[in-house]
Backbone bond lengths (Angstrom), bond angles and torsions (degrees), N, CA, C in turn:
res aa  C-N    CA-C-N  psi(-1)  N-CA   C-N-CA  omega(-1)  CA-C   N-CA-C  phi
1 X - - - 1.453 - - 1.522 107.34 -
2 X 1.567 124.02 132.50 1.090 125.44 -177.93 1.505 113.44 -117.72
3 X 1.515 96.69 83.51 1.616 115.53 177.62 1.558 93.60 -141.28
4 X 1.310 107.05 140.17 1.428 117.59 160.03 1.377 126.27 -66.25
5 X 1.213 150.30 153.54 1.164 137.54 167.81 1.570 134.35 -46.23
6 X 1.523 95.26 -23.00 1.402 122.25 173.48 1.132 113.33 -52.36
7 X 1.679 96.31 -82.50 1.365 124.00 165.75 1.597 118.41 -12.26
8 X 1.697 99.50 -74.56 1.632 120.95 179.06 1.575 105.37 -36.40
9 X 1.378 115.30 -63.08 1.556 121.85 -177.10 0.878 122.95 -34.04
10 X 1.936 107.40 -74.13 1.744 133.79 168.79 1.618 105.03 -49.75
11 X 0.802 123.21 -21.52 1.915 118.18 177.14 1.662 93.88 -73.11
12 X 1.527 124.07 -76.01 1.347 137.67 -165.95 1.336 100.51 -44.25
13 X 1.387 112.44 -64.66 1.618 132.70 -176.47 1.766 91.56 -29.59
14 X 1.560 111.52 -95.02 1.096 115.41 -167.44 1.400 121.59 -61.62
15 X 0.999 130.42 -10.39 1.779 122.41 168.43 1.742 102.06 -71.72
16 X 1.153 116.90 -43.33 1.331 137.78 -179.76 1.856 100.88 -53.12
17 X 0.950 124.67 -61.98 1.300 130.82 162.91 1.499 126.03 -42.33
18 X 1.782 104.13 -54.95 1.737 88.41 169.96 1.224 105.85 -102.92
19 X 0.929 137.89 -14.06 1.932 117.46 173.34 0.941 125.07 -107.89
20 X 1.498 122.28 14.79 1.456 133.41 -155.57 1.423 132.76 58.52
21 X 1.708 113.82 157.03 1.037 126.14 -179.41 1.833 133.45 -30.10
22 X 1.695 80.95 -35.76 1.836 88.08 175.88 1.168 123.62 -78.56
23 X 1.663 126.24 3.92 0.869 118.63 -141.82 1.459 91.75 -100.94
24 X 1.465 125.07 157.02 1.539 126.79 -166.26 1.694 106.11 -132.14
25 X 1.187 100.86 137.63 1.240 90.40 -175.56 1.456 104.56 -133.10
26 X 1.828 124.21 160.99 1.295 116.36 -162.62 1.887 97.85 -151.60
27 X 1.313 119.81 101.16 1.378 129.36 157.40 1.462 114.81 -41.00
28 X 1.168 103.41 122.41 1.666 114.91 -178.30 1.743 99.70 -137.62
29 X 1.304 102.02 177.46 1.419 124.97 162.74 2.145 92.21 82.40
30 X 1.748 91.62 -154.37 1.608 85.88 -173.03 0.925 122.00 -47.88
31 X 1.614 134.67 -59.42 1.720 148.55 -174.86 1.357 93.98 -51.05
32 X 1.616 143.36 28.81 1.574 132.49 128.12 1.486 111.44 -87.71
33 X 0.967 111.03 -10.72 1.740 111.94 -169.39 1.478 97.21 -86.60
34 X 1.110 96.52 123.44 2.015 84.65 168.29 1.396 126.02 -108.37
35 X 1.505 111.90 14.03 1.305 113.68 140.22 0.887 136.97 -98.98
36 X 1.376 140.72 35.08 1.380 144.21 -129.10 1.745 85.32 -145.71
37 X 1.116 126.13 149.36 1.390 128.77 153.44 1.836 121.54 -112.44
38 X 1.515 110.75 169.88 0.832 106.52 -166.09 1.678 135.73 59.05
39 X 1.178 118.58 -152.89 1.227 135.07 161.49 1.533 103.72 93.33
40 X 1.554 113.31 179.49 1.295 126.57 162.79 1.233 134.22 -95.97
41 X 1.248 115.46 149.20 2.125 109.83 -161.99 1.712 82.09 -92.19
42 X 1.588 83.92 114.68 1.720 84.36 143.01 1.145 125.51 -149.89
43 X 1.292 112.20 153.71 1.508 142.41 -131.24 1.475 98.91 -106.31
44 X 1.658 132.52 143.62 1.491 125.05 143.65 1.377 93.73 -125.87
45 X 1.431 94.13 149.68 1.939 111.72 -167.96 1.520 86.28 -137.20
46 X 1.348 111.40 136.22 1.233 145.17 150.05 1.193 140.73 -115.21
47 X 1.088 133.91 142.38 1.570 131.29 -138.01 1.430 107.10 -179.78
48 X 1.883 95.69 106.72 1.671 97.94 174.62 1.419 124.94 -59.33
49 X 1.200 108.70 -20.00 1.764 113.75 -170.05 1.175 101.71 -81.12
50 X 1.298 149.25 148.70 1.406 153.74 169.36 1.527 92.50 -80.07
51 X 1.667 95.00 146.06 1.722 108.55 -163.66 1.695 93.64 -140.49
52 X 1.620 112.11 106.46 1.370 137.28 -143.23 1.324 112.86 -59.92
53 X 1.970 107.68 -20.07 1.300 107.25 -163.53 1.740 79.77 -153.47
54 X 1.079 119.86 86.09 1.192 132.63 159.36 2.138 125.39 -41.21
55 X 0.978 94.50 -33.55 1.494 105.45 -175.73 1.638 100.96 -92.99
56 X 1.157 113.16 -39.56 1.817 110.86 -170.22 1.788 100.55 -89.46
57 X 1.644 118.98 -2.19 1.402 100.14 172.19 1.388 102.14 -113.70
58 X 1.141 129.41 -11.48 1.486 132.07 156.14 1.720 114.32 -45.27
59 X 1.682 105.46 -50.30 1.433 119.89 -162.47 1.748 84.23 -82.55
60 X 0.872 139.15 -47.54 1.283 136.09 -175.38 1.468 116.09 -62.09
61 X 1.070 102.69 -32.49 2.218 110.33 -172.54 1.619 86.82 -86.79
62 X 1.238 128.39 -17.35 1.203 117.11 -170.55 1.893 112.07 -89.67
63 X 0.704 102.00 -53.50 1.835 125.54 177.57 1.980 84.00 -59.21
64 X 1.003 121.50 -69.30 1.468 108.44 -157.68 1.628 107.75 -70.01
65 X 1.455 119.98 0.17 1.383 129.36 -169.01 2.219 90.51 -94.63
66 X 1.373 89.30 -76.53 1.498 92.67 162.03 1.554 143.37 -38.93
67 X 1.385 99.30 -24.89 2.122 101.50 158.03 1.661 97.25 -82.58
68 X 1.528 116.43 -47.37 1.921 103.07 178.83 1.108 124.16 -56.11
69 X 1.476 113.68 -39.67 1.557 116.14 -176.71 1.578 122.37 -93.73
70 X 1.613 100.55 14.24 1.898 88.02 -159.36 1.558 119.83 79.93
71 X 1.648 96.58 148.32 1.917 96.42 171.85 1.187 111.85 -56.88
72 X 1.481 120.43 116.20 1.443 95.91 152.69 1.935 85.21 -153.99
73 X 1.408 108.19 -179.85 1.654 100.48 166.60 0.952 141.71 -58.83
74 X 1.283 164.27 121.29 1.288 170.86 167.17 1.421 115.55 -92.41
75 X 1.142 104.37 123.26 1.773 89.97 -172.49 1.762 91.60 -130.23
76 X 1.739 143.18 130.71 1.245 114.65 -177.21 1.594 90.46 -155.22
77 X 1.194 94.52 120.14 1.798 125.50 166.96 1.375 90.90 -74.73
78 X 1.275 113.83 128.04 2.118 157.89 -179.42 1.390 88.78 -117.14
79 X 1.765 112.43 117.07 1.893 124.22 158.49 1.850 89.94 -128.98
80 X 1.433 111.42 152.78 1.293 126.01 -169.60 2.191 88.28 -144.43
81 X 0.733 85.62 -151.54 1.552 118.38 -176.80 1.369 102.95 -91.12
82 X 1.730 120.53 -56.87 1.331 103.31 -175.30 1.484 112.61 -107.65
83 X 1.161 116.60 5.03 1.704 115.07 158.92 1.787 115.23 -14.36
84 X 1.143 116.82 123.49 1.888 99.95 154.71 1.360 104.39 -95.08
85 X 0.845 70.65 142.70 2.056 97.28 -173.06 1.619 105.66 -61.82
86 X 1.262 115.72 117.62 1.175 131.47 173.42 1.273 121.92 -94.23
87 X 1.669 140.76 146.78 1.432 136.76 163.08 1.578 114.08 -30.53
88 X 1.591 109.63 -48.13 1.541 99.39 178.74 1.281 138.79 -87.46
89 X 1.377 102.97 9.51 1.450 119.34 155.75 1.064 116.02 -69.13
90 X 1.301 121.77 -56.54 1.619 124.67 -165.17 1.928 103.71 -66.56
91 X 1.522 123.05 -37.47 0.683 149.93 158.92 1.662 122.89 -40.37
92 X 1.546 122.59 -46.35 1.126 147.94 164.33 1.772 103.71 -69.41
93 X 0.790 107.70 -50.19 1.999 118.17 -167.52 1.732 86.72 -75.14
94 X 1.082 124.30 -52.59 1.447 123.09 -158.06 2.113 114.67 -78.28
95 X 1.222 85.68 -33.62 1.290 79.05 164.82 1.766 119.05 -129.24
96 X 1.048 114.13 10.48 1.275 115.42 -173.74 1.676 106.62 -75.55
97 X 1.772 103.97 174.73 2.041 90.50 173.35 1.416 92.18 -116.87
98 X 1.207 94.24 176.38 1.750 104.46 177.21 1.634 117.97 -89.87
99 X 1.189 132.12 88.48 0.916 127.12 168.11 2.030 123.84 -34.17
């Protein structure tokens, strides 16, 4: 996994902050490869509580992730309760790690 320890914290830290404590989150895509360079961190967050506006707390966990971590990409899949289940969920859950 190619996150710093920093990184790892400030990810948990702040998802933990706006969606709450339960909320779980799981690094997928290149930054699992650890030979791989570069790429963009992206994130899947799950969250038992239904989260009212799914797109504006995604865009929000993202921007406040990006002033902690520096510019770089952020890319982050939002699942709630009433999500419909998309290919890259199953996709995200299946190979992603658990932060």
């Amino acid at each position: 996994m190619r996150l710093t320890d920093d990184q790892h914290r400030i990810i948990l830290e702040e998802t933990a902050r706006l969606l709450g404590p339960g909320a779980r989150v799981r690094l997928f895509g290149s930054r699992v490869d650890d030979s791989a360079r570069g790429g963009d961190i992206d994130l899947y967050v799950e969250t038992d509580r239904p989260i009212p506006n799914r797109a504006a707390a995604a865009s929000r966990l993202t921007a406040i992730l990006q002033r902690a971590l520096g510019e770089q990409r952020i890319d982050i899949v939002l699942a709630d309760p009433d999500t419909t289940p998309q290919p890259i969920h199953a996709t995200a859950r299946r190979e992603g790690i658990v932060l």
